[in-house]
C-alpha positions as CSV (number, residue, x, y, z in Angstrom):
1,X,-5.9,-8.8,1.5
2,X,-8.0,-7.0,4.3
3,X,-9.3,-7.7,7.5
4,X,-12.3,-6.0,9.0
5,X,-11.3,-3.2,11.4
6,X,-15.0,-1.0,11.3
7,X,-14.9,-1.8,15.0
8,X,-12.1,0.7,15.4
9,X,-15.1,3.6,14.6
10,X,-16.2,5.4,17.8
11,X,-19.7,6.5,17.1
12,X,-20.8,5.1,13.3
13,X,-24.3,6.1,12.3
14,X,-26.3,4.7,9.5
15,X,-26.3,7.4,7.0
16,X,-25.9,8.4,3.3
17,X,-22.1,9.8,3.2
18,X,-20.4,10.3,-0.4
19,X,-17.2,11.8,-0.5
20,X,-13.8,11.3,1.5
21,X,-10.5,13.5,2.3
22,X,-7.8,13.2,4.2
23,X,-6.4,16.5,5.8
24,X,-4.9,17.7,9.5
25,X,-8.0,19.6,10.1
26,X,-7.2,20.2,13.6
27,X,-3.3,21.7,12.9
28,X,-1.7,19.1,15.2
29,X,0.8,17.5,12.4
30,X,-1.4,14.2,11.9
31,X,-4.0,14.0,9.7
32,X,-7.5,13.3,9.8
33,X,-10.1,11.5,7.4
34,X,-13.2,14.1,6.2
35,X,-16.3,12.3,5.1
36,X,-19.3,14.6,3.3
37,X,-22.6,13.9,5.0
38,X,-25.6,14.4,2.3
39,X,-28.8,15.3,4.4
40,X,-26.3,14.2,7.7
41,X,-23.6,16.1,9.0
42,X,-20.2,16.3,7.7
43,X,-17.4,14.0,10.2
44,X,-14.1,14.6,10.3
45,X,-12.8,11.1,12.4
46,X,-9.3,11.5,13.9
47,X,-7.1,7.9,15.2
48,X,-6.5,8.7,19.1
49,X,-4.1,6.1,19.9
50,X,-7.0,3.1,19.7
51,X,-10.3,4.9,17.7
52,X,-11.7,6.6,15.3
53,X,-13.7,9.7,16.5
54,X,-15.6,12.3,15.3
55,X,-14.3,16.1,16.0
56,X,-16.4,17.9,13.7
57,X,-17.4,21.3,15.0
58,X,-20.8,22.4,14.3
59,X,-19.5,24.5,11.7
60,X,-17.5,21.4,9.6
61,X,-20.3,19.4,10.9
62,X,-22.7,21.6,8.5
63,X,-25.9,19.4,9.0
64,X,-28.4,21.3,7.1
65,X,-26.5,20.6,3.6
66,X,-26.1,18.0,0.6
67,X,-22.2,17.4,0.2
68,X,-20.9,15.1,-1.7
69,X,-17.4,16.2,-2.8
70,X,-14.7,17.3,-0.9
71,X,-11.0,18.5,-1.2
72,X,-8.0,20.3,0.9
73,X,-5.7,22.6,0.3
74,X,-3.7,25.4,1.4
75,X,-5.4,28.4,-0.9
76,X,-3.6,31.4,1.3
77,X,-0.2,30.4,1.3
78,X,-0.6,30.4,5.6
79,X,0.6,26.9,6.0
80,X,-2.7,24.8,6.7
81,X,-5.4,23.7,4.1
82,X,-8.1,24.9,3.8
83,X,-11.4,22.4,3.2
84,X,-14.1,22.5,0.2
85,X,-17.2,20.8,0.3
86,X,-19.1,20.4,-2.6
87,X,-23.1,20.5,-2.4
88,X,-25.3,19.1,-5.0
89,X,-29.1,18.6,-4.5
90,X,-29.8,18.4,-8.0
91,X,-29.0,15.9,-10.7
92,X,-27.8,18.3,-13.2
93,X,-27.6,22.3,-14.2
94,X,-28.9,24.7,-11.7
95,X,-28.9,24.3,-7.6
96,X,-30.7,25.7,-4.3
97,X,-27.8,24.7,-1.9
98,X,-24.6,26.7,-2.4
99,X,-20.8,24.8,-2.0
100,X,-18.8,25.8,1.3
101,X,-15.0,27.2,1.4
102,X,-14.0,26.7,5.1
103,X,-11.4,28.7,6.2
104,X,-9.6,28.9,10.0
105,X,-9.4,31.9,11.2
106,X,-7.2,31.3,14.8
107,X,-9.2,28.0,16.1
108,X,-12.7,29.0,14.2
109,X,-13.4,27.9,10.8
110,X,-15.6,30.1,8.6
111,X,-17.0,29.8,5.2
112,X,-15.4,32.0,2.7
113,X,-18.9,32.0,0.2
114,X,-20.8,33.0,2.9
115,X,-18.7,36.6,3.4
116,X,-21.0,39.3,1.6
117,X,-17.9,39.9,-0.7
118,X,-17.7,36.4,-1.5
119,X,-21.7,35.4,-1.7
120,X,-22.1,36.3,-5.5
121,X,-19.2,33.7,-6.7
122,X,-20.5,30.7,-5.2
123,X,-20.4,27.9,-7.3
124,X,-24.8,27.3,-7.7
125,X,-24.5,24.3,-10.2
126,X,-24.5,21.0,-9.6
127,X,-21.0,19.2,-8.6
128,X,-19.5,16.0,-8.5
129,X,-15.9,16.4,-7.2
130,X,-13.3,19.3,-6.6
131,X,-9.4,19.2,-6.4
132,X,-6.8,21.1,-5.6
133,X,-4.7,23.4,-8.4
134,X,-1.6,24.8,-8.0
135,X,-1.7,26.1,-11.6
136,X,1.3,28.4,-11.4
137,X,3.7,26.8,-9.0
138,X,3.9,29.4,-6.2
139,X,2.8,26.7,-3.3
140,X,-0.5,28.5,-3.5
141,X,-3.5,26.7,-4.3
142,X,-7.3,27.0,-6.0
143,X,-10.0,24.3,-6.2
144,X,-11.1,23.2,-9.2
145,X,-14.3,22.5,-9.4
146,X,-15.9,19.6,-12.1
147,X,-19.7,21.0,-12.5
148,X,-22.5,18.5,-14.5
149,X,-24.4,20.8,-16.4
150,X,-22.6,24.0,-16.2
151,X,-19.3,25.8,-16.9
152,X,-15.9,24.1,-14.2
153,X,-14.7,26.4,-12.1
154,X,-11.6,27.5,-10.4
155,X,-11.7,29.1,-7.2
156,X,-8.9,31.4,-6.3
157,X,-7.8,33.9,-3.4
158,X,-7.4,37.5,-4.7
159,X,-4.9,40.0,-3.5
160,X,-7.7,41.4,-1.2
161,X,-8.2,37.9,0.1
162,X,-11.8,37.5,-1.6
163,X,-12.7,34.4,-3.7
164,X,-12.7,34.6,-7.4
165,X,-13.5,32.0,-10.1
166,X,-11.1,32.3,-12.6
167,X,-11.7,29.4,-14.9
168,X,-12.6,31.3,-17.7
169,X,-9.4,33.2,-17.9
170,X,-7.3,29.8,-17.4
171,X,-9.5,28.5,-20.1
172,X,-11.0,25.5,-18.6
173,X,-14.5,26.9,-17.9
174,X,-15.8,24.2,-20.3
175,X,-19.5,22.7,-20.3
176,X,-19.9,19.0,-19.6
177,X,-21.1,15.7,-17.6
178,X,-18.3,16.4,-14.8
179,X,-18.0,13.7,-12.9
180,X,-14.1,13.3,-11.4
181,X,-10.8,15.4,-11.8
182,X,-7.0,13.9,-11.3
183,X,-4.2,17.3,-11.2
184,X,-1.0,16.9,-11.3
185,X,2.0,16.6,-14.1
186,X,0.4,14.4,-16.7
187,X,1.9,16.1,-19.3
188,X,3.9,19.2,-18.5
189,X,6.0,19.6,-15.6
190,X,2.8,21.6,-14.2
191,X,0.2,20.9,-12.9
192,X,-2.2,19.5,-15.2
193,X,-6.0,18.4,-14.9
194,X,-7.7,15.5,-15.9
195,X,-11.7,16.0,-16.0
196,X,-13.6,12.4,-16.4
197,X,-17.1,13.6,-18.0
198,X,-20.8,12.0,-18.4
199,X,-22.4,11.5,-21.6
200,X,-19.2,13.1,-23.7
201,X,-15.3,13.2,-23.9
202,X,-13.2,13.9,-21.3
203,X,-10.8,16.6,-20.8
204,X,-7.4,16.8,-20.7
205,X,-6.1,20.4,-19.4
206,X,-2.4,21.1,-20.1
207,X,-0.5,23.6,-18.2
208,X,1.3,26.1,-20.8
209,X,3.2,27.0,-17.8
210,X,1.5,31.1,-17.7
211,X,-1.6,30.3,-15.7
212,X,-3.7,28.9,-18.7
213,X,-4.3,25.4,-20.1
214,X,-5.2,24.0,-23.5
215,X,-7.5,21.0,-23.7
216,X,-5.8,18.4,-25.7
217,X,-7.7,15.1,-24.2
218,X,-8.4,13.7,-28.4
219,X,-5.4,14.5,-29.3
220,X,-3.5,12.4,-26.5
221,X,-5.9,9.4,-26.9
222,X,-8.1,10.2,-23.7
223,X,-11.1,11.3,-24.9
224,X,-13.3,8.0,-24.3
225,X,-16.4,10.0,-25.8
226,X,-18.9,6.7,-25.5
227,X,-18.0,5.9,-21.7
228,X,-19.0,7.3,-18.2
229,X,-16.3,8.0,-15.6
230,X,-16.1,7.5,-12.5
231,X,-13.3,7.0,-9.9
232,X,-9.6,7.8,-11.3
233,X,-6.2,7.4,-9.9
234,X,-2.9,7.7,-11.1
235,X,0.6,5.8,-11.0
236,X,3.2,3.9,-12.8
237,X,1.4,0.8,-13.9
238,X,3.9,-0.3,-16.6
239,X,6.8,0.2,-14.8
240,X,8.6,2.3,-17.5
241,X,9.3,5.4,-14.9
242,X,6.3,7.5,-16.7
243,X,2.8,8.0,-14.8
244,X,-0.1,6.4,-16.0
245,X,-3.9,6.7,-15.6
246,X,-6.5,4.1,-14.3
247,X,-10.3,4.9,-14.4
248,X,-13.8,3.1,-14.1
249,X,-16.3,3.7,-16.4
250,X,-20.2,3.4,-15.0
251,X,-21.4,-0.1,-16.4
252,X,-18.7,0.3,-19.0
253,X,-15.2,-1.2,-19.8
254,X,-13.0,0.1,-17.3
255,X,-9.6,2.0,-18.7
256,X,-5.8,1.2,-17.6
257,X,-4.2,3.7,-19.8
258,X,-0.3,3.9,-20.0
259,X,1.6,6.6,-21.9
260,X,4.3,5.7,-24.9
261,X,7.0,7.3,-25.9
262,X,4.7,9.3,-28.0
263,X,2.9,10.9,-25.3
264,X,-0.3,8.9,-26.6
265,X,-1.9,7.1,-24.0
266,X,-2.7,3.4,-24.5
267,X,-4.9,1.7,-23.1
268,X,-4.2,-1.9,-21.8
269,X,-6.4,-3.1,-19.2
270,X,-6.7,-7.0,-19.3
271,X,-10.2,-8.2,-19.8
272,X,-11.0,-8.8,-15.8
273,X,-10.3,-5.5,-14.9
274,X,-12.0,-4.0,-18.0
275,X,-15.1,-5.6,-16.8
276,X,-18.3,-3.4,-16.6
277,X,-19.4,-2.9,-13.2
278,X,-21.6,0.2,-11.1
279,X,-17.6,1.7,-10.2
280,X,-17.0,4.3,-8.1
281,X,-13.8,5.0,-6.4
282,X,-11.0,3.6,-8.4
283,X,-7.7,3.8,-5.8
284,X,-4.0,3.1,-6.5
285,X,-1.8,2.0,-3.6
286,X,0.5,-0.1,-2.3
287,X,-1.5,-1.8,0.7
288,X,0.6,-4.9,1.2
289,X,4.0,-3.0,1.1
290,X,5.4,-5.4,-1.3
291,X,6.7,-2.5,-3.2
292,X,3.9,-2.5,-6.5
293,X,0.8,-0.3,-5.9
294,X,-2.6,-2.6,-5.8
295,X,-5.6,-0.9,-8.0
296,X,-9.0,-1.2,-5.7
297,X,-12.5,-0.6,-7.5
298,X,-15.2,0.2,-5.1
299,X,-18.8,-1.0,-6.8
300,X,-21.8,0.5,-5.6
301,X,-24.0,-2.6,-5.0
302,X,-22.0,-5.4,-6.2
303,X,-18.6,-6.7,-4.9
304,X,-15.5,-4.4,-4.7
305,X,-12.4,-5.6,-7.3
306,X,-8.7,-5.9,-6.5
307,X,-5.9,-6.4,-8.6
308,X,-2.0,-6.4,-8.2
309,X,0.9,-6.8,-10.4
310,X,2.0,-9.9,-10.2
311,X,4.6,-11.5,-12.8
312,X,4.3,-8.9,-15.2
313,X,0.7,-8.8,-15.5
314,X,-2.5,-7.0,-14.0
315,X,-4.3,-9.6,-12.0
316,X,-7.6,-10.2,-9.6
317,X,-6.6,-11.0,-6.4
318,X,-8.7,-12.0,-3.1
319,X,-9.7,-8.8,-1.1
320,X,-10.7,-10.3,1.5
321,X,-13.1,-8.3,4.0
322,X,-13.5,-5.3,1.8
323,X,-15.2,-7.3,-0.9
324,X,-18.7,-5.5,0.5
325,X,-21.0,-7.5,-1.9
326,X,-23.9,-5.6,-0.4
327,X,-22.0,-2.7,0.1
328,X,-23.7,0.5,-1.5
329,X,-19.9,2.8,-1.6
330,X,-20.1,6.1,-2.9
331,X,-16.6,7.1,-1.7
332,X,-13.2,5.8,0.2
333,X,-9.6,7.1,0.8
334,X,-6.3,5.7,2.2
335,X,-3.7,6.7,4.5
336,X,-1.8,5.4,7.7
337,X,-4.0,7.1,10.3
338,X,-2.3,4.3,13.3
339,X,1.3,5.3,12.2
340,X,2.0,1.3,11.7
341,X,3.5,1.7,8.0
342,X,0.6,0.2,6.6
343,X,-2.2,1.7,4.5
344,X,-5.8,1.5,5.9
345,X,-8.9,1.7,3.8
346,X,-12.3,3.7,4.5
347,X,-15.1,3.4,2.8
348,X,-18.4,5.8,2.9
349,X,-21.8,4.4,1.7
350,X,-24.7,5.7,0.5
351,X,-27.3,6.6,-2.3
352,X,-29.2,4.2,-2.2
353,X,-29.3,3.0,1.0
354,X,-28.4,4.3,4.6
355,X,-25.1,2.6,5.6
356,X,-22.6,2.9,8.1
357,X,-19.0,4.0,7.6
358,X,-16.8,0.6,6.8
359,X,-13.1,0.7,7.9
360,X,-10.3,-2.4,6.6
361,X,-6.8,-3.2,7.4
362,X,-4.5,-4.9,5.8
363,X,-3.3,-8.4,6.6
364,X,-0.1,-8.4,8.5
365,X,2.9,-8.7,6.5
366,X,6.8,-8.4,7.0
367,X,7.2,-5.5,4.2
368,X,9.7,-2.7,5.0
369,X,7.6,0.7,3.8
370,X,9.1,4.2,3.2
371,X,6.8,7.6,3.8
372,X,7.6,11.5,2.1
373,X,6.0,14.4,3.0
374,X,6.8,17.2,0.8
375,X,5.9,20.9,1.9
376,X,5.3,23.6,0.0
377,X,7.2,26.7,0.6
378,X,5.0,28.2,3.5
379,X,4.6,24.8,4.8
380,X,2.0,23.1,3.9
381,X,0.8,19.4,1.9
382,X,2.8,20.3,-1.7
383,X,-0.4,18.4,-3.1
384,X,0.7,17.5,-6.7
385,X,4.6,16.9,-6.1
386,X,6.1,14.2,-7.7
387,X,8.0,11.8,-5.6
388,X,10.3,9.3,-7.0
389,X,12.3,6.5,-4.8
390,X,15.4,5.5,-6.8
391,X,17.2,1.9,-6.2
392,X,20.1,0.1,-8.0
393,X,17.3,-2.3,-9.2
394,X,14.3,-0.3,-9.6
395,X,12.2,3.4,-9.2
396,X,9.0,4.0,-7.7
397,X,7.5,6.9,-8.7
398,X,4.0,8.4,-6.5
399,X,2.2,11.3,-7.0
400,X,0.7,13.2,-3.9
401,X,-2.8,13.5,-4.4
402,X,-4.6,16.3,-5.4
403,X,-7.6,15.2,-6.3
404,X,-9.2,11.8,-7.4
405,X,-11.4,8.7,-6.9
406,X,-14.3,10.7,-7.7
407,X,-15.6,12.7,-4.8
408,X,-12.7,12.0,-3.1
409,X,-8.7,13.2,-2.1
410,X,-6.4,10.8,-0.6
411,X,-3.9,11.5,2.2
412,X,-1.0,14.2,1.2
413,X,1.9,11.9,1.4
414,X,4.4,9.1,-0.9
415,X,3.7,5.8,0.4
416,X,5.9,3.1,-0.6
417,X,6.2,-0.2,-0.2
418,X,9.8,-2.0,0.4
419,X,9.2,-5.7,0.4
420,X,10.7,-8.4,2.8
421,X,14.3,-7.7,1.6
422,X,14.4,-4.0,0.9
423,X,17.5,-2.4,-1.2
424,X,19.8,-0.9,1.2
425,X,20.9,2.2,-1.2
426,X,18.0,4.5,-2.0
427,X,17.7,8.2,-2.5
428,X,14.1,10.2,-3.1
429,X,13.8,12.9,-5.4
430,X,10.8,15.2,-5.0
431,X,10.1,17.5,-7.9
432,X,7.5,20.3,-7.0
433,X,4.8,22.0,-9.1
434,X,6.7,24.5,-10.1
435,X,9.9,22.6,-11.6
436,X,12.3,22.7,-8.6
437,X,13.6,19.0,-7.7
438,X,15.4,18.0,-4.6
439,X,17.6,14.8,-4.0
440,X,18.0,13.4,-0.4
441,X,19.6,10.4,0.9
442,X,17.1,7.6,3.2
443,X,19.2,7.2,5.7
444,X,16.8,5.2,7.8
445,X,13.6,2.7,6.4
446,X,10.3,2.3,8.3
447,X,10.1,5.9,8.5
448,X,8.4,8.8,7.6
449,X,10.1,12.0,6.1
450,X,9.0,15.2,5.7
451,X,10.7,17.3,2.6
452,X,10.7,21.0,3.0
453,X,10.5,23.2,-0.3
454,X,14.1,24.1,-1.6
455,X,15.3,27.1,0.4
């Protein structure tokens, strides 16, 4: 499936790097990949027509910390995202090294938790990774936060512009093993949030569409109190139009968990892909644009799994280059950072050994490939839209990310694959967090749309 293309990283270190986002960080329309330096600096690597480089400021760069998690989103309604990096230099429970809430301010970035306003709010317990929460459907954002040890949180701008956490009035300031967070519609047409914990059951948060949630995770068949999560993505792995959930569990059976008509999730992963391994980041896309996503499990010392749908069923294919057997990957995200209509795959390593970054392409192919961008109403990534492609033959339905993999946010953006003979007759519907849908025409394959926010 992939060929090597690590060459294509100007400058590439041996470090320990954990998590991985993808964001325009530098406001020029194209978007960059973030990659959380623990003990090393933070990089933000942008493609400049034949590389990857590094244009971290000092400030992103932020040497002197431990990050490991990292998310984006646009928490002031001003049209770009704004970037959290999650510090953790403790296992569990109380930490030294406080998280960061960059912020631009014109073409400087500042942190919000270091304002004297701010400095009594930061989040001081040990992380494992953040997303985005848009929990009222106004296009503005907070970061959730999954703590291990210690209470979530959700970060929010006030009317004064100052950070509050206001998990405890949403009711999600819950106490557990946090390890990974998925937010979008699960259940409800909000946004909801998924919480993967350590050493309990996981959390299922269900927008009652006023700002607060209800934790229903048992109830919905979720809770998989004996297990340890890791990565999780989400997608439509049954094909039955309804989103689904995929997850690793650490040195456990992995989970492939499809919702019935009942609302109960099921879970149905085949006994290959259930297969205990050291998982970390668990990805859903489509990488050979044949039009059915691919699930990629990144293993932190043992080879990396991938498996696509073929002829009804969940299967292990080759992966090629990105196998890593000796790989040590802690985090990875997708997107098309050449503009070629394909997906590329970056991987971070570290933990337990300094690595470099590794980089993968995938093999050419002849698939046709369609791209959505929705925007929120100021302008920015709507980060938990809903994007459906309709055919005569078939829907693809894609969620843009908000937060998953563990650690880790993919790029803000629909991806789908077309195949070799593409229908000729399709129409997207985007549906944003707030309710409001919008039907458009593709006029045009092999491109990439952007969707503004229903006037």
């Amino acid at each position: 499936m992939f060929t090597d293309a690590t060459s294509f990283i100007r400058d590439n270190p041996h470090q320990m790097s954990y998590g991985v986002a993808v964001s325009d960080v530098d406001g020029d329309g194209e978007y960059e990949i973030i990659i959380a330096g623990f003990g090393f600096p933070n990089r933000v690597l942008k493609w400049d027509g034949r590389m990857l480089v590094d244009i971290a400021d000092p400030v992103l760069a932020d040497a002197d910390r431990q990050a490991i998690g990292v998310a984006a989103a646009d928490i002031n309604g001003d049209g770009r995202e704004e970037i959290y990096i999650l510090n953790t230099d403790t296992f569990d429970g109380p930490k030294r090294l406080g998280d960061r809430l960059f912020i631009n301010r014109g073409l400087k970035w500042i942190d919000l938790f270091s304002v004297e306003d701010n400095e009594n709010n930061v989040n001081l317990t040990a992380g494992r990774s953040v997303a985005a929460v848009d929990r009222d459907g106004d296009g503005v954002y907070g970061f959730f936060v999954a703590n291990y040890g210690g209470p979530m949180r959700l970060y929010e701008l006030d009317g004064r512009g100052l950070v509050q956490d206001v998990a405890s009035k949403a009711g999600v300031a819950l106490v557990a093993g946090g390890r990974s967070l998925l937010s979008l519609p699960v259940i409800s047409p909000r946004m909801d949030v998924f919480a993967g914990n350590e050493r309990g059951p996981n959390f299922l948060f269900v927008n009652r569409g006023d700002g607060t949630y209800e934790e229903v995770a048992e109830r919905v068949g979720l809770s998989d109190s004996l297990e340890n999560v890791r990565g999780v993505a989400v997608g439509d792995f049954n094909g039955d139009g309804r989103l689904d959930i995929v997850y690793g569990n650490w040195e456990g059976p992995h989970r492939l968990f499809v919702r019935t008509e009942t609302g109960i999730f099921r879970n149905v992963a085949p006994p290959e892909m259930a297969l205990p391994s050291r998982v970390r980041t668990v990805i859903a896309a489509d990488f050979d644009n044949d039009g059915y996503e691919e699930l990629f499990f990144n293993n932190i010392g043992e080879p990396n799994r991938l498996f696509a749908f073929r002829e009804g069923r969940w299967t292990r294919i080759n992966i090629g280059a990105a196998g890593e057997p000796y790989g040590f990957g802690t985090g990875a995200a997708v997107g098309d950072f050449n503009n070629d209509g394909r997906l590329e795959l970056l991987i971070s390593h570290g933990e337990s050994n300094l690595q470099p970054l590794t980089f993968y392409q995938p093999l050419p192919n002849l698939g046709h490939w369609l791209r959505i961008k929705p925007l929120t109403r100021y302008g920015a990534p709507a980060r938990g839209a809903v994007v459906r492609l309709i055919g005569a033959r078939r829907t693809q339905i894609r969620a843009i990310c908000a937060g998953s993999g563990y650690l880790c946010q993919m790029e803000p953006v629909a991806h789908f694959g077309l195949g070799v003979e593409p229908e000729t007759d399709l129409r997207v519907e985007v549906i944003w967090p707030d309710g409001l849908m919008r039907s458009m025409p593709i006029p045009e394959i092999d491109q990439t749309y952007e969707v503004d926010y229903p006037a």
